[in-house]
C-alpha positions as CSV (number, residue, x, y, z in Angstrom):
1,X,68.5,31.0,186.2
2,X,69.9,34.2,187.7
3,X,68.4,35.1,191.2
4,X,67.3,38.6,190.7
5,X,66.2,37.7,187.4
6,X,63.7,35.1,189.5
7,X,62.8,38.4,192.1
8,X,61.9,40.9,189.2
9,X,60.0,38.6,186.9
10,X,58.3,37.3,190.4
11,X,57.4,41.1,191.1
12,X,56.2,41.4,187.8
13,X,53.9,38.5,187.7
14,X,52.8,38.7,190.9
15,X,51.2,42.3,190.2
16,X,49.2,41.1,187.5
17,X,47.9,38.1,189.3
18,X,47.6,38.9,192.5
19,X,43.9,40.8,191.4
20,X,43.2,37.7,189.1
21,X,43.9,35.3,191.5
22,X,41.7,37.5,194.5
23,X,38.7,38.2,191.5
24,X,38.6,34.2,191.1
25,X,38.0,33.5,194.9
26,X,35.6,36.1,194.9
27,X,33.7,34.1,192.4
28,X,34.0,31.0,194.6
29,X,32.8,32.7,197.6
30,X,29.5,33.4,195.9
31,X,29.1,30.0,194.7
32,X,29.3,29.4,198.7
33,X,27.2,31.8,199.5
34,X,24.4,30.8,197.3
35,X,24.9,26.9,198.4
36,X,24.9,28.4,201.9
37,X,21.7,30.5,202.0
38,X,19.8,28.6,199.8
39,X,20.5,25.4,202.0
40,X,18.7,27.5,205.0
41,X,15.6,27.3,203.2
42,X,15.6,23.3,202.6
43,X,18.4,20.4,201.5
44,X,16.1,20.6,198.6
45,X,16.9,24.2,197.4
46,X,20.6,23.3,198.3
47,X,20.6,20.4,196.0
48,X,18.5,22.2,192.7
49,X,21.5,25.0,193.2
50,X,24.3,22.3,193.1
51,X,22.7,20.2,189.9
52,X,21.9,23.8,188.0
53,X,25.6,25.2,188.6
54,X,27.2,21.7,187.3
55,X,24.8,22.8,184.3
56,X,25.4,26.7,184.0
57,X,29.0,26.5,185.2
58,X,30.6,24.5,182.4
59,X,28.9,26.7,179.9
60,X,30.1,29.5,181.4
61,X,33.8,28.4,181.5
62,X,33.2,27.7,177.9
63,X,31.9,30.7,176.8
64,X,35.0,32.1,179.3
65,X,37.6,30.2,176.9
66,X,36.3,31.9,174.1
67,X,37.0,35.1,175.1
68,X,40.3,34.8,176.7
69,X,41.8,34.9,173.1
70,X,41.2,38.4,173.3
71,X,43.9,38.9,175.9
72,X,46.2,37.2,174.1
73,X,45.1,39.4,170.9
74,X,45.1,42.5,172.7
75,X,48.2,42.2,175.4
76,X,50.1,41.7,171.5
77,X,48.9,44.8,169.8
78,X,49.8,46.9,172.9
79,X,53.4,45.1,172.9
80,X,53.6,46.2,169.1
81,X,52.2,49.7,170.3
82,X,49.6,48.9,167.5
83,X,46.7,50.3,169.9
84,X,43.7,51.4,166.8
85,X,43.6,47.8,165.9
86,X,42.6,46.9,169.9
87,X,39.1,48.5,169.5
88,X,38.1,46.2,166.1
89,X,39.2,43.3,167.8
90,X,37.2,44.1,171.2
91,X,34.3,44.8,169.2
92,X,34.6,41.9,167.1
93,X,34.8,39.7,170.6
94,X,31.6,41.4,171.8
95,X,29.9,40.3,168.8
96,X,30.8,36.7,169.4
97,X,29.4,37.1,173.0
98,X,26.6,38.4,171.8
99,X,25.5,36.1,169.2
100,X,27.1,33.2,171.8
101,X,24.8,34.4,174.9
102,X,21.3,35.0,172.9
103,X,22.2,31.1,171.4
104,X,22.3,30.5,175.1
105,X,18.9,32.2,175.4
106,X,17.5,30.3,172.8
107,X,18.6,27.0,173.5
108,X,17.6,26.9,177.1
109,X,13.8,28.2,175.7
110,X,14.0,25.3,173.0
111,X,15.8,22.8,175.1
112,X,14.1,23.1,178.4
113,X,10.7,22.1,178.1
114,X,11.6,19.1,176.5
115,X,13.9,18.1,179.2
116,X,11.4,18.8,181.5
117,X,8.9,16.5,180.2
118,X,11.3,13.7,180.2
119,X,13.3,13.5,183.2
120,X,12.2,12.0,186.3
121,X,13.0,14.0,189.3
122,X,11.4,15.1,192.5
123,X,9.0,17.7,191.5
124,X,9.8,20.5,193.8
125,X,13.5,19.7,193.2
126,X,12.7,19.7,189.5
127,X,10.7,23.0,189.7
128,X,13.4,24.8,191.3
129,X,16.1,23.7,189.2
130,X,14.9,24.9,186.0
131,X,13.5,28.2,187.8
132,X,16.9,28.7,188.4
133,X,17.9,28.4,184.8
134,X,15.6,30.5,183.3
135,X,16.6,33.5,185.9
136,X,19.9,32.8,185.5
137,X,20.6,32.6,181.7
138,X,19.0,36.1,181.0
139,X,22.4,37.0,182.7
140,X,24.2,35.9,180.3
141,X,24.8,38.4,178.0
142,X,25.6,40.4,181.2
143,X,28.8,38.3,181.7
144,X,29.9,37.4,178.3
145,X,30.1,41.0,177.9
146,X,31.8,41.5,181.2
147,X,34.2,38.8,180.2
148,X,35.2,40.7,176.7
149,X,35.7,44.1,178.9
150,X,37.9,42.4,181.2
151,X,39.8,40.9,178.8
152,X,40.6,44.0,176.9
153,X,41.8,45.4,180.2
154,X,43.9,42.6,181.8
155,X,45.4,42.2,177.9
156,X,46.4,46.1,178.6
157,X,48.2,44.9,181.9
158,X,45.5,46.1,183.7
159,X,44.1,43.4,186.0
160,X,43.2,45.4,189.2
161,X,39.7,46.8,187.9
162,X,38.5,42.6,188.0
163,X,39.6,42.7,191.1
164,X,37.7,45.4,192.6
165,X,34.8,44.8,190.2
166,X,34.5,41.0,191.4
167,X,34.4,42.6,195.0
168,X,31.3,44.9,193.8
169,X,29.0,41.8,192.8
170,X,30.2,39.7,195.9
171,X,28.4,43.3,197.7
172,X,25.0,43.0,195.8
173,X,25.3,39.1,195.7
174,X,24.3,38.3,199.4
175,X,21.8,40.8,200.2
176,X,20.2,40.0,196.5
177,X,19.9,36.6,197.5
178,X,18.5,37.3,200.7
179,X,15.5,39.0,198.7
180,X,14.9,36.7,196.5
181,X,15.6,33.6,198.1
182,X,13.1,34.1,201.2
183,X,11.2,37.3,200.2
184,X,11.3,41.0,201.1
185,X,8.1,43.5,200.6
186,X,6.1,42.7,197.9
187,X,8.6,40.5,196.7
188,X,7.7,36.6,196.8
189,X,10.0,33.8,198.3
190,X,11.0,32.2,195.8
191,X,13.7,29.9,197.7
192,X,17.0,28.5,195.6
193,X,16.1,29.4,192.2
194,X,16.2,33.3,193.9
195,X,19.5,32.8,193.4
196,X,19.0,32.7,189.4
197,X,17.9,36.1,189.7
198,X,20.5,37.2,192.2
199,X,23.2,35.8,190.1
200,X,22.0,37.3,186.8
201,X,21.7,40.9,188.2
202,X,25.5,40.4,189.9
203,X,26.8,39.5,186.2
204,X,24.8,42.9,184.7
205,X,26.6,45.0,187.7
206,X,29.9,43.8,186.9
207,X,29.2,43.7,182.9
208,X,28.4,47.8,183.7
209,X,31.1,48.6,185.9
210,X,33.5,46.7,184.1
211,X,31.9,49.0,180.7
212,X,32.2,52.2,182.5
213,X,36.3,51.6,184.0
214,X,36.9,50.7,180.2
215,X,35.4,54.0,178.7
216,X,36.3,56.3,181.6
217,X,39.5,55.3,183.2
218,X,42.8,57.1,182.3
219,X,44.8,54.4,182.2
220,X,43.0,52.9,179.3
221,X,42.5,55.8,177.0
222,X,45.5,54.9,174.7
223,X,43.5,51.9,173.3
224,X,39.7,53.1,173.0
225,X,36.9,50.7,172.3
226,X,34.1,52.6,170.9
227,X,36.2,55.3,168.7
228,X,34.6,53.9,165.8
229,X,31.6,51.0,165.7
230,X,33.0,48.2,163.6
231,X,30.0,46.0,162.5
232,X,30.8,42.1,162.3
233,X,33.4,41.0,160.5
234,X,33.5,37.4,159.7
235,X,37.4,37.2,158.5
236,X,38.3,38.9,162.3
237,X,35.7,37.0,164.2
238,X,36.8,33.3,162.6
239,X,40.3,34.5,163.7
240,X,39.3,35.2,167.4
241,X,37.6,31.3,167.4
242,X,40.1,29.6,165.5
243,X,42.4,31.2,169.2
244,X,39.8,30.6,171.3
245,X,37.4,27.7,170.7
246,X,40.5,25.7,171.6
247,X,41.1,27.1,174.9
248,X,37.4,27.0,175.7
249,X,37.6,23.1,174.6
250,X,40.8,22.3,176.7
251,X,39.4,23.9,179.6
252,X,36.4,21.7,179.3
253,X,38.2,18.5,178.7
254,X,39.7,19.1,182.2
255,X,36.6,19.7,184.2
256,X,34.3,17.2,182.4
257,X,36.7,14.6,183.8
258,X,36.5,15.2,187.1
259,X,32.9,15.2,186.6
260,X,33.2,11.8,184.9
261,X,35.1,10.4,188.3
262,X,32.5,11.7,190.6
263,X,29.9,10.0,188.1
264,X,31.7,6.6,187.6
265,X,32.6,6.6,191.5
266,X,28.7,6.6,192.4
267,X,28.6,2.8,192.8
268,X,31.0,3.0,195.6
269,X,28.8,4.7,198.0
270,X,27.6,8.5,198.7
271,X,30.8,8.5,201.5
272,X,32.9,8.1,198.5
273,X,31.6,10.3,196.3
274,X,31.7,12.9,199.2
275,X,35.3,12.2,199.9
276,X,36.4,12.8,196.2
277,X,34.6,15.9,196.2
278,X,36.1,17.5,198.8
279,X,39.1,16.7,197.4
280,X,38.4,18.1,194.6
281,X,36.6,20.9,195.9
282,X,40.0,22.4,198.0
283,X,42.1,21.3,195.1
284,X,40.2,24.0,193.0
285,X,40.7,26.2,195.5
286,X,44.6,25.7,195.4
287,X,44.4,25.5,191.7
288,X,43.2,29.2,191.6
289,X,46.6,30.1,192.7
290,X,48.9,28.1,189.3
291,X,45.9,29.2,187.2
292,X,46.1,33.3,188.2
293,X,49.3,33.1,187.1
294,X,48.9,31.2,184.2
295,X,46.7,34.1,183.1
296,X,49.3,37.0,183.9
297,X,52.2,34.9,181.9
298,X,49.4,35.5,178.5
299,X,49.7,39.1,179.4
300,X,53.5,39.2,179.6
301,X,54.2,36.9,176.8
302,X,52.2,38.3,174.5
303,X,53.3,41.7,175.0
304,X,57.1,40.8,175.2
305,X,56.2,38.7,171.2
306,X,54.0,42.1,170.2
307,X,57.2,43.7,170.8
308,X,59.2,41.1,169.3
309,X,61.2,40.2,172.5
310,X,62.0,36.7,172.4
311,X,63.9,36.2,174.9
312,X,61.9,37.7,177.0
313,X,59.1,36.0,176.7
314,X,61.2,32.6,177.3
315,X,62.7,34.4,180.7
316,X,59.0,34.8,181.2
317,X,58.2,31.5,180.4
318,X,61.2,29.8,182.7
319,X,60.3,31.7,185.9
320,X,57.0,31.9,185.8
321,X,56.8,27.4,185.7
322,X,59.8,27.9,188.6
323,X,57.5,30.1,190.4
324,X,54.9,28.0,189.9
325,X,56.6,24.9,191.2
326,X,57.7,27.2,194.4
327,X,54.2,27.9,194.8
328,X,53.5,24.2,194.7
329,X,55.8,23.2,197.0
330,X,54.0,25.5,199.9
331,X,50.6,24.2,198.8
332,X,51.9,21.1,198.8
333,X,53.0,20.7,202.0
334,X,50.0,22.9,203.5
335,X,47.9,20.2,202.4
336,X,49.8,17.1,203.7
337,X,50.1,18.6,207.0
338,X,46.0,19.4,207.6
339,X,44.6,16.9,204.8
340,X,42.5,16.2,208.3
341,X,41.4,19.4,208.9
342,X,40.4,20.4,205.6
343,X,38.3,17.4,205.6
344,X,37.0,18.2,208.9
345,X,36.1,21.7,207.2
346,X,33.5,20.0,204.4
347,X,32.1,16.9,206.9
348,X,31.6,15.4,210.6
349,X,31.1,11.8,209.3
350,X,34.3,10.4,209.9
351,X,34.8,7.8,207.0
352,X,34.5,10.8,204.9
353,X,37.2,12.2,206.7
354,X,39.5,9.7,207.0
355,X,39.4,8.7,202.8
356,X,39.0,12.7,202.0
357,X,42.2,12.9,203.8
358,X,44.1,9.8,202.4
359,X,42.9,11.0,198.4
360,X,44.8,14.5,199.5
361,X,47.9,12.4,200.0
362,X,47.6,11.9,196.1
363,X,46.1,15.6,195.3
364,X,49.3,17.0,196.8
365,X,51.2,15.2,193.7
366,X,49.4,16.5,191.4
367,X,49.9,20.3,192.5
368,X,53.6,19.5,190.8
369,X,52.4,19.0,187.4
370,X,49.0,21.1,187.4
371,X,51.4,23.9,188.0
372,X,53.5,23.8,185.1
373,X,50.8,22.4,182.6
374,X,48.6,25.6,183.2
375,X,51.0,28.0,182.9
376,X,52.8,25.9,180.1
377,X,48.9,26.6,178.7
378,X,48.9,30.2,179.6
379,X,52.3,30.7,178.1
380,X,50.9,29.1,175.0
381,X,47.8,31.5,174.6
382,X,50.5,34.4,174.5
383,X,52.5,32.8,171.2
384,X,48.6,32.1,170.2
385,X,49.6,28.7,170.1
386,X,46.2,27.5,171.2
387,X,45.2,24.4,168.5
388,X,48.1,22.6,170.4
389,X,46.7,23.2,173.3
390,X,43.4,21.4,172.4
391,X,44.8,18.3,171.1
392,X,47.7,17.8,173.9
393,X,45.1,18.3,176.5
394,X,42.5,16.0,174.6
395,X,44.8,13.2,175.2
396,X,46.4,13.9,178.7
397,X,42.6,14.1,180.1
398,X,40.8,11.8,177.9
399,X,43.0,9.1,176.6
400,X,45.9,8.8,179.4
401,X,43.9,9.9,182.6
402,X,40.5,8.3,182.2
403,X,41.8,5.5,180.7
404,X,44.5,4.8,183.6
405,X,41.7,5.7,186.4
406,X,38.9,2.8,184.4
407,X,41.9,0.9,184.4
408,X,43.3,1.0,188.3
409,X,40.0,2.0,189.9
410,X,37.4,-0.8,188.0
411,X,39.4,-3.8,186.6
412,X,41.9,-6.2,187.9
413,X,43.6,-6.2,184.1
414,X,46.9,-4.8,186.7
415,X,46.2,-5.1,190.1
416,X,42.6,-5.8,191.9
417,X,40.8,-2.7,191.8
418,X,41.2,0.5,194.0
419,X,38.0,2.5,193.3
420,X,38.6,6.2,194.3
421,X,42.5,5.5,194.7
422,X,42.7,4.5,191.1
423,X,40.8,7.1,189.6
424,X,43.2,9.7,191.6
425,X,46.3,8.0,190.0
426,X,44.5,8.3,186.8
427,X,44.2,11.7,187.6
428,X,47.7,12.1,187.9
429,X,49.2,10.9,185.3
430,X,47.1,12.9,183.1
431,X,47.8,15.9,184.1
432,X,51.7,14.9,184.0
433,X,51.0,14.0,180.8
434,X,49.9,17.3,180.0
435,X,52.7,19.0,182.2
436,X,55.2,16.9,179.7
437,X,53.4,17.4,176.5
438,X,52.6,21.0,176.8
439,X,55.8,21.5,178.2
440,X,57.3,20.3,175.0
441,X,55.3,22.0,172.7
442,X,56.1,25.6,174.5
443,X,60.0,24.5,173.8
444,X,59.2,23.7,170.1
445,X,57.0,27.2,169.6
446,X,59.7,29.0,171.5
447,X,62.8,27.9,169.1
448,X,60.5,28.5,166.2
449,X,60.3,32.2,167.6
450,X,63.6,32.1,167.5
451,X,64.7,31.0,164.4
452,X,62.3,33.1,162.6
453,X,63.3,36.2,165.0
454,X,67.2,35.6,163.6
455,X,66.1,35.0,159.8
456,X,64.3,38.5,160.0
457,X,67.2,40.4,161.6
């Protein structure tokens, strides 16, 4: 690996991410800053905002997976210079958001009141919970539309407008919230599930903004959306989910299992359950960082295969997992150094503390092998490769790293049981597994590239 081949391909990835990885913290911070403000109004109003977003946040990131086949779809066409095919296969993504977010609508209306009626929780807590919800998912189309506009420009190399776009509905986000959570004028207090409302007008902000830098900006005018309307086409949009149900899918599999853990470890005690998630709250945090650049390697690879540079795409491929690793290594070390004080950032109890900070010892392992599985992922979505991508992470989650945390952190069928500790080595190894697997398959996709590359020249 040549040194200055390692600086460019840094400089080059680094552009691209840097607005990805900046757009995704901005997201996190208004996650905070709903948690925050609503938890000034009661520990009640805090607690219906965390349960809704475990709801409304996995389908989000599912509906998200979905439409980052388009990047992969589009970043290709531009490396082929085959730009009047971009605007059908935008459109035909918008028409899978579409239908995807009024199914939302739907279900929620159909679902809801039946869930109501038969779970048994506090009733204000209860009340403000599904309040929540039913602000919140009339945003949806809003941000599955956002999500196909940003798509279409980070597949064009043009990540910065998220950036700056994310930053517009962290603006409106706080002082929304602030009306609707405790009132303003005529308008009621109407506590956490304010932030439904606040939330779904932020995701119609940035769906529009994100709309109008598509249509009007310069940079973009090569490869226009709306030239033509194209009405839905069922051969293009089975194509777009056969490439992106999968990621959606493998992107699940990974979060549902840490929601599993935190399930599973309720037994052991609330201190316990607070100590894995902090852990796994800063570990998202950090993971932001691998997974930005996971997301810029899609953009390169598929525009080095659109343009039928194979070995390009593999330098990509190659420096981007050493940059990655690099990045680790900092992270790494940040985190074993003030594991304490990160703790000390989330809670003052100080058992929480003190087993926050000895599960960190173990989340700085695992910063190794998250690394190169995600970008090994991202590298995939640029060959399209994405079917692998489901099954591999299927059974790196599911079969090795549940299966290894039941095992260590419940039963003495190896050693007497470790609780959180176990379920962290389980952790582990599944995402090594998935480091090694998808690894593997990215070497397999990339010599079959490279065979049929030779046999056409």
């Amino acid at each position: 690996m040549h040194i200055q081949g390692f600086i460019d391909n840094t400089k080059r990835l680094m552009t691209l991410a840097y607005p990805i990885l900046i757009a995704q913290l901005i997201q996190t911070l208004m996650g905070f800053a709903d948690t925050v403000m609503a938890g000034r109004v009661s520990s009640t109003d805090m607690a219906a905002i965390a349960v809704a977003s475990s709801i409304w946040l996995p389908i989000i990131l599912t509906i998200s997976g979905v439409v980052m086949a388009l990047a992969a779809i589009v970043s290709q066409l531009s490396g082929a210079n085959d730009y009047k095919k971009i605007g059908a296969a935008t459109q035909q993504t918008a028409w899978i958001s579409f239908f995807m977010s009024v199914a939302l609508i739907a279900l929620y209306y159909g679902v809801a009141p039946y869930i109501q009626a038969n779970v048994s929780l506090e009733p204000q807590l209860q009340q403000l919970l599904f309040d929540y919800l039913e602000y919140v998912v009339w945003g949806g189309p809003g941000f599955c539309l956002y999500l196909v506009f940003r798509n279409y420009s980070e597949g064009l190399s043009h990540t910065r407008p998220t950036m700056i776009v994310s930053i517009v509905g962290l603006i409106i986000n706080i002082p929304a919230n602030y009306i609707f959570i405790y009132g303003y004028g005529d308008i009621p207090a109407l506590g956490g599930a304010g932030c439904g409302i606040a939330t779904a007008i932020v995701y119609w902000v940035m769906c529009i903004s994100m709309y109008l830098y598509c249509i009007f900006s310069k940079h973009l005018k090569h490869a226009p959306i709306f030239d033509k309307l194209y009405l839905p086409n069922w051969h293009e949009i089975k194509y777009i989910l056969i490439l992106g149900v999968p990621i959606a899918l493998s992107l699940l599999f990974e979060v549902s299992l840490f929601g599993v853990v935190a399930i599973i470890l309720a037994p052991f005690g609330a201190e316990t359950v607070a100590s894995h998630q902090i852990v796994i709250n800063f570990s998202g945090l950090i993971f932001m960082i691998p997974l930005s650049l996971a997301m810029a390697v899609t953009i390169l690879v598929g525009t080095a295969i659109g343009n039928k540079k194979i070995e390009q795409a593999k330098q990509v491929c190659s420096y981007s997992i050493a940059l990655g690793l690099l990045i680790a290594l900092f992270t790494a070390l940040f985190t074993l150094a003030f594991r304490y004080q990160i703790a000390e950032i989330y809670s003052h109890e100080l058992v929480v503390i003190e087993l926050a900070a000895s599960l960190m010892l173990l989340a700085t392992l695992f910063q190794f092998s998250d690394a190169i599985q995600v970008i090994a992922a991202g590298a995939l979505r640029g060959y399209k490769d994405t079917t692998a991508i489901l099954y591999l992470t299927f059974v790196s989650y599911w079969i090795v790293g549940l299966s290894v945390g039941l095992v260590l952190g419940i039963t003495d069928w190896i050693i007497a049981p470790i609780g959180p500790y176990g379920f962290w080595i389980g952790i582990i190894s599944g995402l090594t597994t998935a480091a090694i697997l998808l690894g593997w398959r990215l070497k397999v996709v990339q010599a079959r590239f490279a065979t049929e590359a030779k046999q056409t020249s």
